[in-house]
Backbone as CSV, one residue per row, in Angstrom:
resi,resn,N_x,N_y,N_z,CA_x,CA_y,CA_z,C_x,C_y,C_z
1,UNK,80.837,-34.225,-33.963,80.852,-34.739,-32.585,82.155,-34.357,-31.891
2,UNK,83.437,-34.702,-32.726,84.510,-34.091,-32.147,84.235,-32.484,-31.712
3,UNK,84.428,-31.504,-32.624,83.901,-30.176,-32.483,83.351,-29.628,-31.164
4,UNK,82.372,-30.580,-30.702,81.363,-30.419,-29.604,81.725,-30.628,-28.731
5,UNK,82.803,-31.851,-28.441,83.083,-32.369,-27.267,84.309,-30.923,-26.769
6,UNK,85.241,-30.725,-27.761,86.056,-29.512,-27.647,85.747,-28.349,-27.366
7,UNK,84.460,-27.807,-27.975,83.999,-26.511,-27.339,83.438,-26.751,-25.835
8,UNK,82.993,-27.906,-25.685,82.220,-27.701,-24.179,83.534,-28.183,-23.377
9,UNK,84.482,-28.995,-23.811,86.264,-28.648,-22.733,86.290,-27.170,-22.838
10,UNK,86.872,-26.800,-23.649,87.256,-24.864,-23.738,86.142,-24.386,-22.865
11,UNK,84.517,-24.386,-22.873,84.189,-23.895,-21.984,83.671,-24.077,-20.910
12,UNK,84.203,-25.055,-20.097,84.279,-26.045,-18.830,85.938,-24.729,-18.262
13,UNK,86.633,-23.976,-19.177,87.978,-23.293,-18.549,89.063,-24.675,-18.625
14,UNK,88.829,-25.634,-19.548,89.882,-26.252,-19.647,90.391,-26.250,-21.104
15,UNK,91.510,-26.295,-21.339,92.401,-26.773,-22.831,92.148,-27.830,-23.451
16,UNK,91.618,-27.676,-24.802,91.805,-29.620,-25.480,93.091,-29.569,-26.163
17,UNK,94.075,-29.872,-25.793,95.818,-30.287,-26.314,95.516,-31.030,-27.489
18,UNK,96.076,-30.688,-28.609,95.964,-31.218,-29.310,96.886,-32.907,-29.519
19,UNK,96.626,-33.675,-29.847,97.092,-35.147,-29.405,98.609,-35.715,-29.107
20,UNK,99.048,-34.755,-30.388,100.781,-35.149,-30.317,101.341,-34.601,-29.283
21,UNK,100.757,-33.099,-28.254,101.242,-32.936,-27.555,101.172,-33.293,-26.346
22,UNK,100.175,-34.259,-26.118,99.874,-34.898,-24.639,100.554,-36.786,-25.090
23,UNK,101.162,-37.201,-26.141,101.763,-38.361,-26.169,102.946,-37.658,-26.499
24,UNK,103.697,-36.428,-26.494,105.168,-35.853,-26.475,105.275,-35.624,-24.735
25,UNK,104.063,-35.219,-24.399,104.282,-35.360,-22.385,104.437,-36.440,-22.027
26,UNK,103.402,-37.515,-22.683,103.669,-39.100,-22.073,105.227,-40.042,-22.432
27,UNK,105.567,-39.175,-23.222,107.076,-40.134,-24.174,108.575,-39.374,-23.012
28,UNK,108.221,-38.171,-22.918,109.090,-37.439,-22.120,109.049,-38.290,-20.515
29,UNK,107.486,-38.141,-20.120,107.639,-38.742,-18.614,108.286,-40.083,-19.011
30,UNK,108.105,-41.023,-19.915,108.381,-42.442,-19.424,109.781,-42.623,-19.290
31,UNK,110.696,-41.530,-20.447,112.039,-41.228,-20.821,112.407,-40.921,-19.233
32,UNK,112.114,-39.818,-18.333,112.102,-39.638,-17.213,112.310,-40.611,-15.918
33,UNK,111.433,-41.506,-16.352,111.076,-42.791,-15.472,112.171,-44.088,-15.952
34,UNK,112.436,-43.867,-16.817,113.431,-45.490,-17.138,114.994,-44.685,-16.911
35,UNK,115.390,-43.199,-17.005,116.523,-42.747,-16.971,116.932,-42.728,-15.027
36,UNK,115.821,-42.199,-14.464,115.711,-42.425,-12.977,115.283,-44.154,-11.945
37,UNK,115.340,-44.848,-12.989,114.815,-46.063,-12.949,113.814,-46.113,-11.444
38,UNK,112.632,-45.740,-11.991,111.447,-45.732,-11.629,111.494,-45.532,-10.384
39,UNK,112.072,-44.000,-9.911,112.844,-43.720,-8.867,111.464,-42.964,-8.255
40,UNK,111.345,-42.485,-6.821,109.642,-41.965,-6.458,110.027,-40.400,-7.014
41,UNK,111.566,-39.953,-6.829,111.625,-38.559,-7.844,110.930,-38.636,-9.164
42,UNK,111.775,-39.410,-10.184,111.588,-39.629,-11.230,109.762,-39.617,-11.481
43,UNK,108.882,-40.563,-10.608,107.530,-40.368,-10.804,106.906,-39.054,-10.736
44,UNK,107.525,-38.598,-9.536,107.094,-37.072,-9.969,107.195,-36.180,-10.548
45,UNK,108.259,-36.362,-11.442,108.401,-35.472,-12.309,107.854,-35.978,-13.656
46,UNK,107.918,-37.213,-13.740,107.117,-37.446,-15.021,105.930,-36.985,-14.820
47,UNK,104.936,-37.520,-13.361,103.482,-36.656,-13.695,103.516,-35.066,-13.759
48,UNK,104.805,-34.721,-13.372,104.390,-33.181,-13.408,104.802,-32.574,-14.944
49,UNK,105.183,-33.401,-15.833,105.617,-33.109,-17.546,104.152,-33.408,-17.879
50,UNK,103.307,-34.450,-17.285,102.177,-34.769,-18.015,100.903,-33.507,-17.548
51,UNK,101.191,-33.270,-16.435,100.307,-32.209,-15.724,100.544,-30.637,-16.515
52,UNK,101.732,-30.593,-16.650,101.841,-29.190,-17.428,101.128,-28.905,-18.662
53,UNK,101.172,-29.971,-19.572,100.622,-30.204,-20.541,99.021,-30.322,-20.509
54,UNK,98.807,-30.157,-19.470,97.146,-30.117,-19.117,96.584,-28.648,-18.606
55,UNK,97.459,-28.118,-18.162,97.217,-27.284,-17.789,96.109,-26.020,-18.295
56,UNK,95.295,-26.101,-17.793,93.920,-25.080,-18.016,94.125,-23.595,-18.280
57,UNK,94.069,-22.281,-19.223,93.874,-21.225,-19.035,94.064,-20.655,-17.777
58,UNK,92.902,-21.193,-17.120,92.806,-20.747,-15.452,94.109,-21.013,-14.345
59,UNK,94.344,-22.060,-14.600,95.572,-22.439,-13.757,96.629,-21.313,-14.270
60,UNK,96.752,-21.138,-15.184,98.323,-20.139,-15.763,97.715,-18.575,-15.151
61,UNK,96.971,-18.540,-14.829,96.748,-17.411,-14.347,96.300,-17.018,-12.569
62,UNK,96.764,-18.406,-11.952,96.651,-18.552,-10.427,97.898,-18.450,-9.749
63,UNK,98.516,-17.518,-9.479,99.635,-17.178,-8.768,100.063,-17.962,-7.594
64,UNK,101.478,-18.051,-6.956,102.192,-18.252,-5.586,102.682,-17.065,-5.405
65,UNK,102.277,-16.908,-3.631,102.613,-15.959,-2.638,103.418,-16.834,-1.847
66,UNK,104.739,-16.387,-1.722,105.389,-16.356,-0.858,106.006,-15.114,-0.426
67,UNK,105.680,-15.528,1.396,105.623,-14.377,2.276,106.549,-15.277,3.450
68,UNK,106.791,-13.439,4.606,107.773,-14.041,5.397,107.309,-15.639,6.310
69,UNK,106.082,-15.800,6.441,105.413,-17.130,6.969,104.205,-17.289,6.645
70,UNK,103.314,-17.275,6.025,102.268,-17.788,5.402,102.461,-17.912,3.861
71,UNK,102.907,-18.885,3.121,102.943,-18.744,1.703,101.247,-19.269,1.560
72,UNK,101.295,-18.387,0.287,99.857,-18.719,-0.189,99.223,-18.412,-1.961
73,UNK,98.554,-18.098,-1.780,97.631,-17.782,-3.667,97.199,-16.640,-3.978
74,UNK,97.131,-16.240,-4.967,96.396,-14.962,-5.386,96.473,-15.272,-6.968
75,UNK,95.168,-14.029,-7.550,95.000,-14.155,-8.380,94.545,-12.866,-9.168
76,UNK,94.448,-11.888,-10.423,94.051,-10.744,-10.677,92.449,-10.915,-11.355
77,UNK,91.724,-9.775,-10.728,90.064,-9.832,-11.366,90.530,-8.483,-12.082
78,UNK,88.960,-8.549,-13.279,89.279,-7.054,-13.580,89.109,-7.352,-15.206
79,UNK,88.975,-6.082,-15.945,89.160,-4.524,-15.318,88.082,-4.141,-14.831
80,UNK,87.908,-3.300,-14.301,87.122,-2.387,-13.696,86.411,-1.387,-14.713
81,UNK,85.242,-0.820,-14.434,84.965,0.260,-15.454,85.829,1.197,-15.352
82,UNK,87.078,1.727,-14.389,87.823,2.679,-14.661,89.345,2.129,-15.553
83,UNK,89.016,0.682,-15.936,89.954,-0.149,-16.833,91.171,-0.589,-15.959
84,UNK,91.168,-0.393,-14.270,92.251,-0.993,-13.509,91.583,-2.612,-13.089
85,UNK,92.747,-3.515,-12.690,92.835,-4.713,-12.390,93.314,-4.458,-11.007
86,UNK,92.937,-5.489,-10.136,93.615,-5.582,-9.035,94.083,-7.218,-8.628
87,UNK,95.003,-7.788,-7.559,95.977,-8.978,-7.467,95.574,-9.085,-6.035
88,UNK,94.111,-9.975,-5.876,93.268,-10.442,-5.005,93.971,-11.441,-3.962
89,UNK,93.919,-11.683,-3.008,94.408,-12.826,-1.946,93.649,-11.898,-0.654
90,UNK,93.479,-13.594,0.067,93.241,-13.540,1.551,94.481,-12.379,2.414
91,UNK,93.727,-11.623,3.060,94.431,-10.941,3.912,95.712,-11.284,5.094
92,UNK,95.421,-12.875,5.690,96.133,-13.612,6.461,97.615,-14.023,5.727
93,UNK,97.233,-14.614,4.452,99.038,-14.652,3.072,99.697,-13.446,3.813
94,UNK,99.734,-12.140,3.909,100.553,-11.412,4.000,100.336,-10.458,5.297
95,UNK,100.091,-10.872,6.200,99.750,-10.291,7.307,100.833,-10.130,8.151
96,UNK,101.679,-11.432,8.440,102.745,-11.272,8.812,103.982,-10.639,8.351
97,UNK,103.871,-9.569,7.173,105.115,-9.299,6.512,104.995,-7.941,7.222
98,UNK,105.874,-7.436,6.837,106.214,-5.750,7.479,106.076,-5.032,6.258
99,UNK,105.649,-3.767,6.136,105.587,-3.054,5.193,106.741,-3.037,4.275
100,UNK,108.524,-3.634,4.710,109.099,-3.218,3.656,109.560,-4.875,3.097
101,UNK,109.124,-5.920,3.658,109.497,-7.178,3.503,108.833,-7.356,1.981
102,UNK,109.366,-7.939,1.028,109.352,-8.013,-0.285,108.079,-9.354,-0.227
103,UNK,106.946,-9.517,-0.661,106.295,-10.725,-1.217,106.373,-11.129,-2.439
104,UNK,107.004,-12.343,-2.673,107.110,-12.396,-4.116,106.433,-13.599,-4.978
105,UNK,105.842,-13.193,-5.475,104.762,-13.545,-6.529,104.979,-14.270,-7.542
106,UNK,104.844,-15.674,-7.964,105.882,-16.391,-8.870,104.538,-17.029,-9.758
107,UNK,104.206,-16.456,-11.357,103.288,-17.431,-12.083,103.979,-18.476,-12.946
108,UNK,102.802,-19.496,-13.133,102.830,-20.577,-13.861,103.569,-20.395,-15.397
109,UNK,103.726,-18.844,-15.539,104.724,-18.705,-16.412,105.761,-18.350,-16.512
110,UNK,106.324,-18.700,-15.708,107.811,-18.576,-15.442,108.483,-17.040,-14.711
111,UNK,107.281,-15.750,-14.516,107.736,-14.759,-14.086,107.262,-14.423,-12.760
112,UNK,108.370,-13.756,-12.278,108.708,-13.765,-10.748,108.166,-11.589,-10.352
113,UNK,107.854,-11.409,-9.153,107.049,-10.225,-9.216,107.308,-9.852,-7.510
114,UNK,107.932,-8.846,-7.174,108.128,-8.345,-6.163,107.388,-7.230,-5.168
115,UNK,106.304,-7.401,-4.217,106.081,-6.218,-4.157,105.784,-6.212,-2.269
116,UNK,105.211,-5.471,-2.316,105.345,-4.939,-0.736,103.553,-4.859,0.106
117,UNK,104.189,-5.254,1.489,102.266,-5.151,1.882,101.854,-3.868,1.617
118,UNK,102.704,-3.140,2.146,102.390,-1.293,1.697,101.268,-0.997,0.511
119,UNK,101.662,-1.910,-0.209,100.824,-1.765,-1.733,99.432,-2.110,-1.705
120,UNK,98.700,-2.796,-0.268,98.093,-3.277,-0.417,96.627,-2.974,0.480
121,UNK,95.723,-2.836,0.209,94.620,-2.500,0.948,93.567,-3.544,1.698
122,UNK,93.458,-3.659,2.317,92.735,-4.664,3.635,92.135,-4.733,4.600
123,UNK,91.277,-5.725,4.620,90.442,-5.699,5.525,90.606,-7.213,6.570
124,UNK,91.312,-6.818,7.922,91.640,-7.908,8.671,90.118,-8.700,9.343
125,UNK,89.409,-8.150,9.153,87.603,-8.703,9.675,87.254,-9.849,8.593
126,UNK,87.012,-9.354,7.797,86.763,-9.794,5.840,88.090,-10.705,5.721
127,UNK,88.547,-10.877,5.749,89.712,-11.672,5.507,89.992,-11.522,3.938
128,UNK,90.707,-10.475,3.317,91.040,-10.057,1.898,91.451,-8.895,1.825
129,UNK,92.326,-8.761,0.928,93.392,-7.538,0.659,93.281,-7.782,-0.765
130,UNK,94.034,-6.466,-1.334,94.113,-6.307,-2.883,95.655,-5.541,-3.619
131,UNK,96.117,-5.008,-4.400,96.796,-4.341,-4.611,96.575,-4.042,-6.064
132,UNK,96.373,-3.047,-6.609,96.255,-2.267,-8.076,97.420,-3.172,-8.627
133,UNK,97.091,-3.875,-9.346,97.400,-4.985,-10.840,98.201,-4.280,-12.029
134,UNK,99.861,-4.157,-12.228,100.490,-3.555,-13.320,100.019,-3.482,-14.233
135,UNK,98.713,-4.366,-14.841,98.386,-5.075,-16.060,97.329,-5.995,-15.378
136,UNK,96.187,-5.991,-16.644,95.518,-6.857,-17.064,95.392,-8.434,-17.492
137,UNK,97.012,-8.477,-18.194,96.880,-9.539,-18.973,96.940,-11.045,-18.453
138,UNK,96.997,-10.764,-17.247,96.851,-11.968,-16.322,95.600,-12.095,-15.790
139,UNK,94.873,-11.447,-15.487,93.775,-11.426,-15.382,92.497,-12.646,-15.660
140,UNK,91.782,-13.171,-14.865,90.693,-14.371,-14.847,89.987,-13.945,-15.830
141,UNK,89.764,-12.718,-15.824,88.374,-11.965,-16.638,87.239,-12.687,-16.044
142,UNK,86.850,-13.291,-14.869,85.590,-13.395,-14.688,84.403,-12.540,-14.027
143,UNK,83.485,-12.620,-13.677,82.461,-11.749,-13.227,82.228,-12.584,-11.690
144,UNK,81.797,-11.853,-10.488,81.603,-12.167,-9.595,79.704,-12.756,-9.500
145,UNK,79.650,-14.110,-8.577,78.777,-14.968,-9.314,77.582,-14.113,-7.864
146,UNK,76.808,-14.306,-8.190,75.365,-13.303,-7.084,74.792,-13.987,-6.297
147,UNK,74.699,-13.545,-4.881,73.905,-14.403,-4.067,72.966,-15.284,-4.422
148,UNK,72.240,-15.237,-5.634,71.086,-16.139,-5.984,71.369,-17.238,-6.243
149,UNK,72.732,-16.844,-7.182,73.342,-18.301,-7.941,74.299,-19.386,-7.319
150,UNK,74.415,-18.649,-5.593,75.414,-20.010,-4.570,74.195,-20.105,-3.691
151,UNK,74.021,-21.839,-4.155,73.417,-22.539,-3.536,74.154,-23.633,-3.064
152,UNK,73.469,-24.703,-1.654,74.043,-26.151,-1.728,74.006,-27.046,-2.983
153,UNK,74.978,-27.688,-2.704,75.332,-28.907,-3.844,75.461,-28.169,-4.903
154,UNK,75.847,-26.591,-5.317,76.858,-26.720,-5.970,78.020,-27.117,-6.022
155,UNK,78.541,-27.156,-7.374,79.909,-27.616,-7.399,80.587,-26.464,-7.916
156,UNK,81.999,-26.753,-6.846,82.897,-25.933,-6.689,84.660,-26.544,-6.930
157,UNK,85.378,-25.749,-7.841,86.423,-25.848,-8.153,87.522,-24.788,-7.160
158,UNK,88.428,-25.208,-6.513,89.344,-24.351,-5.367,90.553,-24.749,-6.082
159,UNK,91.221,-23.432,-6.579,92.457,-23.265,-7.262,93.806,-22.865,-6.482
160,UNK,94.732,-23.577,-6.023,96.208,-23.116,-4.982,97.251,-23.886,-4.881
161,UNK,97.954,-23.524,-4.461,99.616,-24.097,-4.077,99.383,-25.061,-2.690
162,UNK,99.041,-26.189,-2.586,99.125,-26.594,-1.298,100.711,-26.280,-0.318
163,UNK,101.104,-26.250,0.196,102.694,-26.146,1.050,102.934,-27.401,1.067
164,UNK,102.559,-28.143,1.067,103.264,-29.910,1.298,103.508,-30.358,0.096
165,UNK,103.016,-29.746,-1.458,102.902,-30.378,-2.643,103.105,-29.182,-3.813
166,UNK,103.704,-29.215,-4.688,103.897,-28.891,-6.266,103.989,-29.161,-7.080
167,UNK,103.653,-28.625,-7.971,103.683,-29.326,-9.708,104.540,-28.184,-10.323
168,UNK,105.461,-28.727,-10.563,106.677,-28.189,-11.769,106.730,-28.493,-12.726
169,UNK,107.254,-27.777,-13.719,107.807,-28.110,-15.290,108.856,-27.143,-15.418
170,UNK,110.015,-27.628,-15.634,111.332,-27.268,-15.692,111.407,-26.219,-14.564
171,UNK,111.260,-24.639,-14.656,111.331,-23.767,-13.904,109.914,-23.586,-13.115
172,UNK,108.602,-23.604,-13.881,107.441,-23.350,-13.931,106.896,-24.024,-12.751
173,UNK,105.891,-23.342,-12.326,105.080,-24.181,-11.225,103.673,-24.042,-11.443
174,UNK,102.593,-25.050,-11.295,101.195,-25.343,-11.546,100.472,-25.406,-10.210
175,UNK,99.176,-24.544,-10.151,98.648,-24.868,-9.067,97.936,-26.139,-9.368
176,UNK,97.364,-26.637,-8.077,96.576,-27.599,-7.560,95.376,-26.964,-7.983
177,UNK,94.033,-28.344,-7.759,92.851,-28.075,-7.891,92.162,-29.062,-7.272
178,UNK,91.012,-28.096,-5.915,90.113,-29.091,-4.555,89.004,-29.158,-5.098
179,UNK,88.156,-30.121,-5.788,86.837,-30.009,-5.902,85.703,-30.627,-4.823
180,UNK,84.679,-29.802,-4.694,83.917,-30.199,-3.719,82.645,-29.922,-4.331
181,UNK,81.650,-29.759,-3.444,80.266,-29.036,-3.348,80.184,-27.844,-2.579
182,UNK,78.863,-26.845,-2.647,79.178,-26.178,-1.532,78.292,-27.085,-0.460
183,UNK,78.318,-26.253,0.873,77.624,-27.439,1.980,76.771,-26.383,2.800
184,UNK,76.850,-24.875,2.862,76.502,-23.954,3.692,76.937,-22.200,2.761
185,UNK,75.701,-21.482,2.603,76.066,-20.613,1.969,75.219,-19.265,3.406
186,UNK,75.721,-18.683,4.282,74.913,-17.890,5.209,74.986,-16.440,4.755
187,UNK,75.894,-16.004,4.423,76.002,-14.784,4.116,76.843,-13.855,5.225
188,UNK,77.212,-14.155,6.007,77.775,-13.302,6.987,79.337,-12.704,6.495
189,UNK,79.827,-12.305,7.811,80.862,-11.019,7.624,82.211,-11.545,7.049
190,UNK,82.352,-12.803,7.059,83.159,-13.311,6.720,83.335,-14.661,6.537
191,UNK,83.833,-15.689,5.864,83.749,-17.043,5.587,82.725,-17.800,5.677
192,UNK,81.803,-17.050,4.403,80.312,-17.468,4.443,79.756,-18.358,4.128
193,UNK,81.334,-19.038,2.791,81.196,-19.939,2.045,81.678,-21.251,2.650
194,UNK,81.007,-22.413,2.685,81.927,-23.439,3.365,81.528,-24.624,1.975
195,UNK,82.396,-25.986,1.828,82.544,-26.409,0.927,83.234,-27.211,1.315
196,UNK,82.700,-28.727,0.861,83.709,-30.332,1.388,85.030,-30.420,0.428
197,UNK,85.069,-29.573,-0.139,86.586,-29.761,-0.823,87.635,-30.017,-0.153
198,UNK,88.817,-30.947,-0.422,89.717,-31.433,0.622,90.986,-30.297,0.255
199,UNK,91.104,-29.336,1.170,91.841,-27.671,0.646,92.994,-28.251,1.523
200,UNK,94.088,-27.622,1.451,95.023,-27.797,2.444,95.865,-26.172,2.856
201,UNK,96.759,-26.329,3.953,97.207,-24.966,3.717,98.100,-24.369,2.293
202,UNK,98.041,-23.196,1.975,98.429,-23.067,0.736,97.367,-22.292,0.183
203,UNK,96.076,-22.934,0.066,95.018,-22.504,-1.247,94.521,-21.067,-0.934
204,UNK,94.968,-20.870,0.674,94.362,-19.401,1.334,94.763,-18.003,0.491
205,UNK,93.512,-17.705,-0.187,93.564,-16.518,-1.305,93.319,-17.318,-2.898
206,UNK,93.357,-18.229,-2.753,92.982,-18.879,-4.360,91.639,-18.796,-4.757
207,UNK,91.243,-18.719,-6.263,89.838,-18.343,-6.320,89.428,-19.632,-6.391
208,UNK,87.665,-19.357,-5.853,86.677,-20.389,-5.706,85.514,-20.774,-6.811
209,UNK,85.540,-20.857,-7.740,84.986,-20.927,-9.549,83.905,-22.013,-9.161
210,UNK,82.845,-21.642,-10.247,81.952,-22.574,-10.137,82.367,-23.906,-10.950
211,UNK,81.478,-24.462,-11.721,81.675,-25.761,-12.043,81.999,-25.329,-13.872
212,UNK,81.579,-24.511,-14.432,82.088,-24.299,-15.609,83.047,-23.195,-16.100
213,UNK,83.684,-22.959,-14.871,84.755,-21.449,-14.533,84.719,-21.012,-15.270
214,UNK,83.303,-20.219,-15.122,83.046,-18.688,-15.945,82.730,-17.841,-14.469
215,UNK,82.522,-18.262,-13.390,82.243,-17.045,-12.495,83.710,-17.362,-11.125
216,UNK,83.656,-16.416,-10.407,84.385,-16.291,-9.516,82.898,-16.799,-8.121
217,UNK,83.106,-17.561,-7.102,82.516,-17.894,-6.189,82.634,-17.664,-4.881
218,UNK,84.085,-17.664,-4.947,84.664,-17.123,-3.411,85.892,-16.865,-3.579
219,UNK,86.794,-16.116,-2.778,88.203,-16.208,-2.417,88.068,-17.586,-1.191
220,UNK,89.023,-18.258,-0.979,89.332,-19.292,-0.039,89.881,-18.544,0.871
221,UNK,89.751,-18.848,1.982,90.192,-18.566,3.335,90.859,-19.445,4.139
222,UNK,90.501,-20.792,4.474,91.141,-21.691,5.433,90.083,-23.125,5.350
223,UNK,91.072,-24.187,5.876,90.534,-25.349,5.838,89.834,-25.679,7.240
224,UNK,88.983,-26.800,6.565,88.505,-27.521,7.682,89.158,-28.662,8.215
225,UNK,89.191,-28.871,9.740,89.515,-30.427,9.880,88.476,-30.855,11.226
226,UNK,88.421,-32.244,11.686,87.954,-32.988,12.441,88.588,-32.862,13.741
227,UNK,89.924,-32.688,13.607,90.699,-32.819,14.472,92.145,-32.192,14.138
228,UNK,93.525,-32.790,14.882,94.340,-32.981,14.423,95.417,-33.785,14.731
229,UNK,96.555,-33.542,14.242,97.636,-35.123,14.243,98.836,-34.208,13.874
230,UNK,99.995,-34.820,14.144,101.616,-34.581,13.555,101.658,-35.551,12.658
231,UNK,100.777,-36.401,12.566,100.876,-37.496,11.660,100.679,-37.106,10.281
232,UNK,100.939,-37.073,9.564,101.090,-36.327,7.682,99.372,-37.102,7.383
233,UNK,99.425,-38.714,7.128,98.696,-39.097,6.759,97.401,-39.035,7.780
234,UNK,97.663,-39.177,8.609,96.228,-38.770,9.338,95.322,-37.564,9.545
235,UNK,96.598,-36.592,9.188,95.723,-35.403,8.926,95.182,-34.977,7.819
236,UNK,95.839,-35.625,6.528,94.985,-35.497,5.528,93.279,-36.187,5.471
237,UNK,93.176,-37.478,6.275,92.106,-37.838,6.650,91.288,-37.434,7.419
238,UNK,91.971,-35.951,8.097,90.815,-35.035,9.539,90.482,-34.159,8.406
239,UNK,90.666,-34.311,7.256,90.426,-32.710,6.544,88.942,-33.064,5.503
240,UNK,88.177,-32.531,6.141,86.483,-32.527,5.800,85.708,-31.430,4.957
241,UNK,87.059,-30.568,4.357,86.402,-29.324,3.494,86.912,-28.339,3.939
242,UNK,86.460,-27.011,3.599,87.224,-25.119,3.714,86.358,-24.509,3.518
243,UNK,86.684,-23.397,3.999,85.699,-22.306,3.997,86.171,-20.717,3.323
244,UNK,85.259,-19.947,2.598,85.765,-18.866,1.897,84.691,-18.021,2.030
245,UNK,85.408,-16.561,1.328,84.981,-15.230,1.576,83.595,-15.029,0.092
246,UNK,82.868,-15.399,0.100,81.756,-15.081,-1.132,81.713,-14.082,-2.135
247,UNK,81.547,-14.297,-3.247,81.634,-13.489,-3.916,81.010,-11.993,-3.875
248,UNK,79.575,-11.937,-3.144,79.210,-10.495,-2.561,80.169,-10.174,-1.303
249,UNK,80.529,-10.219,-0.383,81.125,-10.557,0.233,82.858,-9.761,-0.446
250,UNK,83.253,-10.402,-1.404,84.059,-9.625,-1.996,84.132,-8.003,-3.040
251,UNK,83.206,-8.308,-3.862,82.389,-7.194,-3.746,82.006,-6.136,-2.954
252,UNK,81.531,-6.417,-2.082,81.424,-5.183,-0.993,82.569,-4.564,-0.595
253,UNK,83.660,-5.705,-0.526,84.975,-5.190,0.455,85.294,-4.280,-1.010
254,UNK,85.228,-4.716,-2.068,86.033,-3.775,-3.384,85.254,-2.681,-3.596
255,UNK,84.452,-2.666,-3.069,83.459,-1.053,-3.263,83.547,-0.055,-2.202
256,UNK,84.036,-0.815,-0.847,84.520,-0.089,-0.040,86.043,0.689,0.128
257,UNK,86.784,-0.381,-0.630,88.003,0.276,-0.483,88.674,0.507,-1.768
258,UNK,88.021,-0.128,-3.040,88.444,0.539,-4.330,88.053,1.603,-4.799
C-alpha cells in the first residue's frame, strides 16, 4: 500500500521525500521561528525551508526571467528529433529588452544564465519566443498534449514566479503553482486557452501541465481580472483566472520557425 501511494506521487510529477527529510525542514523552520521570535520574516522563511523540501522535479526545472521590465518564466521542451532543446517563454517577458540588454535566467538550482533577445525567435501575434537550449538536461521532457485531449473542466496546473511573491532556500528560488480548471478551449491565433486559475503577473511564459504533469497544455500568457484597484488586497480578489497559448498553438509556432 505504501509502494502505491509513492508511485502514483512520482507520477502525479511530484517527489515522495523521504520522512527524515521533511521533519529536518520542519525542525530547521521552527529553529528559524523561535531565533526570529515569530517575526512575519522569520515565517517566511521557515515556510520557504519547508517548501524547498517539497519541491517537485517539475518545479526545479521552471526558470526566472528577469528582463529590463517584464520579469517573467520560462522553461526548456525537447529534444527534438534533430536532438536540440529549446528555452520556451511568452514573447511579451522579453519584448522590451534591446537586442544587446542581457536577460538573465536564474534556476531553482542555484545557476544563473545570461543571454540576449538576439538569440531568440518570435512571434509578437502568437505571443511566444524560443531560443536553442545549451543542453537538455533541464529539460520537462514532456510531449505537447492534442487538441482532443483540452477539454472544459480539465484540470490545470500553472507553473511561475509571481512579482509580488518568492520562495527561497538559502540562494535558491522555487516557483509558485495556480491550479484551476480549464473554462474555454477555442482554438484561435492566440490565447486560446483560458482557465480560473488565480495567475498573477510573473507566470507569463510558465508552462501549463495537465493534472498528472506528463503533458505540456499551454504556455501562459496573462491574467484575468474583474476589474482593478491600487489596493494589493483587492486586486487579488478581481483576479478570476488567465489565459494561455495551447499546446497546438505552440506547436505550430515551433514548426514554423524551428
Amino acid at each position: 500500500m505504501q509502494t502505491d501511494n509513492r508511485i502514483k506521487v512520482q507520477q502525479a510529477g511530484l517527489r515522495a521525500e523521504p520522512t527524515y527529510k521533511i521533519l529536518n525542514a520542519m525542525t530547521q523552520a521552527v529553529r528559524v521561528l523561535r531565533k526570529q521570535k515569530f517575526s512575519v520574516f522569520a515565517f517566511f522563511t521557515a515556510t520557504s525551508l519547508f517548501q524547498a523540501v517539497q519541491a517537485s522535479p517539475v518545479d526545479l526545472k521552471v526558470f526566472k526571467v528577469v528582463t529590463a521590465s517584464s520579469p517573467g518564466t520560462a522553461f526548456v521542451l525537447g529534444p527534438s528529433d534533430r536532438g536540440q532543446c529549446i528555452l520556451l517563454t511568452a514573447y511579451h517577458v522579453i519584448k522590451n529588452n534591446s537586442d544587446t540588454e542581457p536577460l538573465e535566467i536564474f534556476t531553482p538550482k542555484g545557476q544563473k544564465f545570461l543571454m540576449n533577445k538576439s538569440s531568440f525567435k518570435y512571434d509578437e501575434t502568437i505571443d511566444l519566443a524560443f531560443a536553442i537550449a545549451s543542453s537538455c538536461s533541464n529539460s520537462l521532457g514532456l510531449p505537447l498534449a492534442r487538441a482532443t485531449t483540452i477539454t472544459v473542466s480539465t484540470k490545470v496546473h500553472i507553473k511561475g514566479y509571481p512579482t509580488d511573491e518568492e520562495v527561497t532556500h538559502s540562494v535558491r528560488i522555487m516557483p509558485f503553482t495556480a491550479t484551476g480548471r480549464v473554462t474555454q478551449y477555442n482554438n484561435s491565433e492566440t490565447y486560446d486557452l483560458n482557465y480560473d486559475a488565480p495567475t498573477k503577473p510573473g507566470y507569463s511564459g510558465g508552462p501549463v501541465l495537465n493534472d498528472d504533469g506528463r503533458e505540456l497544455m499551454a504556455v501562459h500568457g496573462m491574467s484575468d481580472t474583474v476589474g482593478d484597484s491600487n489596493d494589493h488586497n483587492l486586486r487579488e480578489q478581481l483576479r478570476v483566472g488567465g489565459r494561455g497559448i495551447s499546446a497546438p498553438l505552440v506547436y505550430r509556432f515551433l514548426k514554423a520557425y524551428g
